[in-house]
N, C-alpha and C positions, 0 to 999 in steps of 0.2 A: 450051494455056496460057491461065491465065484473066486479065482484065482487071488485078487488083492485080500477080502477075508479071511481066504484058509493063511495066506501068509503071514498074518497079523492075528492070526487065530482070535478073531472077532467072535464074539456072545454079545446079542443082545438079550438082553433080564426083564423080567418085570411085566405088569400092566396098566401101566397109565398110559393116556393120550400123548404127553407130552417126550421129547427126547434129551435124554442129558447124555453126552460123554466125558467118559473117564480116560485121563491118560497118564500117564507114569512117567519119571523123572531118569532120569542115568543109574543101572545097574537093579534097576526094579523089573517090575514086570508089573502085568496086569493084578496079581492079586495083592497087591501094594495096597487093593482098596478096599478088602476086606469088613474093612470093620465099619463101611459106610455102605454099604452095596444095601444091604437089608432095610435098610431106613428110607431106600429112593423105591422101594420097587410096587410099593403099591398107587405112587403118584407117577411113576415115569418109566417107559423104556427105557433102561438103562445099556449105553452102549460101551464095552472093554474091549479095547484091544493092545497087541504088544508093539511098540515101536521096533523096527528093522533094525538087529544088530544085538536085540534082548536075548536072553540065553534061551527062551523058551521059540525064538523062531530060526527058521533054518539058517545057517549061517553062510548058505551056497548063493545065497537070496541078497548077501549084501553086497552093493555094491560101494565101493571104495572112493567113487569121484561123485557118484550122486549124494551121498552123505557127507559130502565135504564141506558142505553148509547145511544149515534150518530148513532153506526151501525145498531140499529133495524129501524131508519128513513131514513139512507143511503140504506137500502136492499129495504123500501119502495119505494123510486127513483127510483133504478134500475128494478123493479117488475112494474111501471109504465110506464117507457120505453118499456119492454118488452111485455108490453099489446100492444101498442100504436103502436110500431113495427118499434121505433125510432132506428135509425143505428148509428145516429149522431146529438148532438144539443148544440147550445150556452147554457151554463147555465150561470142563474142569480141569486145566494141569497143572501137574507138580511140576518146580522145576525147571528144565529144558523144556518141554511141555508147554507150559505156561509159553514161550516166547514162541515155538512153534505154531501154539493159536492164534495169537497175535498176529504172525507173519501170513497164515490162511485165511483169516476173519480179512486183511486186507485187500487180498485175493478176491473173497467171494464173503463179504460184509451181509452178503442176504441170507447168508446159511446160519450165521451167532446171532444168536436174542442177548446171551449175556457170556461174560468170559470170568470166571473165577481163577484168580491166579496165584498160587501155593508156594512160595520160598523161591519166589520168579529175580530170573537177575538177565539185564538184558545186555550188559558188560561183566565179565570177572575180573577184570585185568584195571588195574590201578590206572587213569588217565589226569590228561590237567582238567583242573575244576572237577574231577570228576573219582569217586572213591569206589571201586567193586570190589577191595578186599583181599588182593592176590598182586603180586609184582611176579614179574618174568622168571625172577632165580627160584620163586617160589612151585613156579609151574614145571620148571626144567627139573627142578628135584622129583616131582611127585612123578613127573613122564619116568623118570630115571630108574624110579621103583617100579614102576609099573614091569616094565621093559627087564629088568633086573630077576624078578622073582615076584612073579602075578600073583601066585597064594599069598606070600607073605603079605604083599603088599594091603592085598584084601583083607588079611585080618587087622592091618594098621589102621587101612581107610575107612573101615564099616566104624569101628566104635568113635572114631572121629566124626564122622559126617553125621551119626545115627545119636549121639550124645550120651553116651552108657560106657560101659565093657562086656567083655563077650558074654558072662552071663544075661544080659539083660534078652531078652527073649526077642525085641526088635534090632539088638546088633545082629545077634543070629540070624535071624531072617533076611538080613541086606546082603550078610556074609554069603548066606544059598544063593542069592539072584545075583549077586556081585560075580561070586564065581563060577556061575552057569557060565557066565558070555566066552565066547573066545577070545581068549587076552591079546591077538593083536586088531581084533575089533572094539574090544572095549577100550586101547590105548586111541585107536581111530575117532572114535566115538568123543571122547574125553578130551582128544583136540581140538575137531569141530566146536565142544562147548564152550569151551576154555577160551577160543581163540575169537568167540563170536562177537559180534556185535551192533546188535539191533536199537540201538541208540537211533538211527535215521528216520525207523522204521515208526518210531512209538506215534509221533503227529497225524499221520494217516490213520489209527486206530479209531474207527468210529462207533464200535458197538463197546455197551455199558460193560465196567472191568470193575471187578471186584479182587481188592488185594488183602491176602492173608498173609501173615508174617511170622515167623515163631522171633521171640524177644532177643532169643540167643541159637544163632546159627552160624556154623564155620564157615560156609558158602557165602551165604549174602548175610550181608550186614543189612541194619534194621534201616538206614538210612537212606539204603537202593528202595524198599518199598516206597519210600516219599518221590522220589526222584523220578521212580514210574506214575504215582499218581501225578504230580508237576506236569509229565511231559507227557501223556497220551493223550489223541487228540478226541477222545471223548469224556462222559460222565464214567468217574472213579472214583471210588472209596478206597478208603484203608484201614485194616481192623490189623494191629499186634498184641497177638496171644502172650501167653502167662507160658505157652510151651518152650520147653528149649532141641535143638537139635534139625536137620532140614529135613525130615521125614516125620512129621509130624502126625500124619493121618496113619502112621504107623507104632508109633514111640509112647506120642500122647493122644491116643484115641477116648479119650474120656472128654479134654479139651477141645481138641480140633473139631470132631464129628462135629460135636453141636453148633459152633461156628460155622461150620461148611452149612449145613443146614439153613443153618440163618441167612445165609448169603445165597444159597441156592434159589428160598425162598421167596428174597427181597430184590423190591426193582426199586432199583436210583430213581431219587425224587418221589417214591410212592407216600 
């Protein structure tokens, strides 16, 4: 195993011919994908690893100005594949993730067959003509808490983001990986996302996107998934689920799984 996979503590799964990876959203980690990993592995190598900055990778390992945008995490993709010695592979992300692939598929177009993209927002920040769901005093507060008292904050944020309260067995779970990370990388981190924006970026997207949506998300509103099919410069779809909350292949794994499925399985215009 070479230097970028142990860092990313990359598993490939499975035996099928074909390659799909898995990527995970802010304050997850790779097993985020649990409840779908079993259903791909006798069609696909399945590929997991953890995004720089996850609580499950070394935190000596982050660097602070390469993560200050997407592309230092889009080159990590591509540096991934290029270990692995992948030609071609579905991509899956949640999230942050999702716009990360986007911004690598631009890069190197010949590496995505298909992009599935899960509670994807390619702005969070309220603009003109344009709605992501977050104004400025909105984000200054949540830095505030962060910055203030990381646990607390993280029992605030999980049942928010995750759509439950701490009983619910998927708050719980966000709550572990929420607080694995070291809180002044995950404040780092949460800036980068908070602050992005790949609005430029969508036109140049040439490989087939598939967009999933949960109906009721704190993050993104249902209306950014339209706005991403409108302006990506390829063939897109748009399926919005009956789930509520932005971690859905976690929360509502009864719903999600089988849609991901569907959309793994289907090629635009087939």
């Amino acid at each position: 195993m070479g230097i970028v996979e142990e860092a990313h503590n990359v598993k490939v799964l499975g035996s099928g011919t074909r390659f799909i990876v898995l990527a995970h959203g802010f304050g997850t980690d790779q097993s985020v994908w649990k409840h779908i990993v079993p259903h791909l592995l006798d069609d696909f190598r399945v590929v997991l690893y953890d995004n720089m900055g996850a609580g499950t990778t070394n935190p000596d390992y982050f660097d602070f100005n390469r993560y200050s945008t997407l592309e230092g995490y889009a080159y990590d993709l591509l540096a991934i594949l290029e270990d692995l010695r992948i030609d071609s592979c579905i991509f899956v992300g949640h999230s942050v993730s999702a716009m990360i692939g986007t911004v690598a598929s631009v890069l190197r177009p010949d590496l995505f067959s298909k992009i599935i993209l899960l509670s994807a927002s390619p702005r969070y920040l309220n603009d003109a003509d344009y709605y992501g769901g977050f104004e400025q005093e909105d984000l200054d507060q949540l830095f505030d808490g962060m910055e203030s008292n990381y646990k607390a904050w993280c029992s605030g944020f999980a049942p928010l983001c995750v759509g439950g309260d701490m009983e619910c067995v998927a708050v719980q779970e966000f709550s572990r990986t929420l607080f694995n990370m070291r809180p002044d990388i995950a404040l780092s981190v949460l800036h980068t996302i908070f602050h992005s924006d790949v609005r430029s970026v969508l036109r140049f997207v040439t490989v087939p996107c598939h967009i999933i949506q949960s109906k009721k998300d704190m993050a993104v509103p249902v209306v950014v998934s339209e706005y991403l099919h409108r302006h990506l410069g390829g063939d897109s779809i748009v399926e919005v689920t009956t789930s509520d909350g932005h971690l859905p292949q976690l929360s509502s794994p009864d719903i999600v799984v089988p849609v991901l499925l569907k959309h793994i399985r289907h090629d635009i215009g087939a």
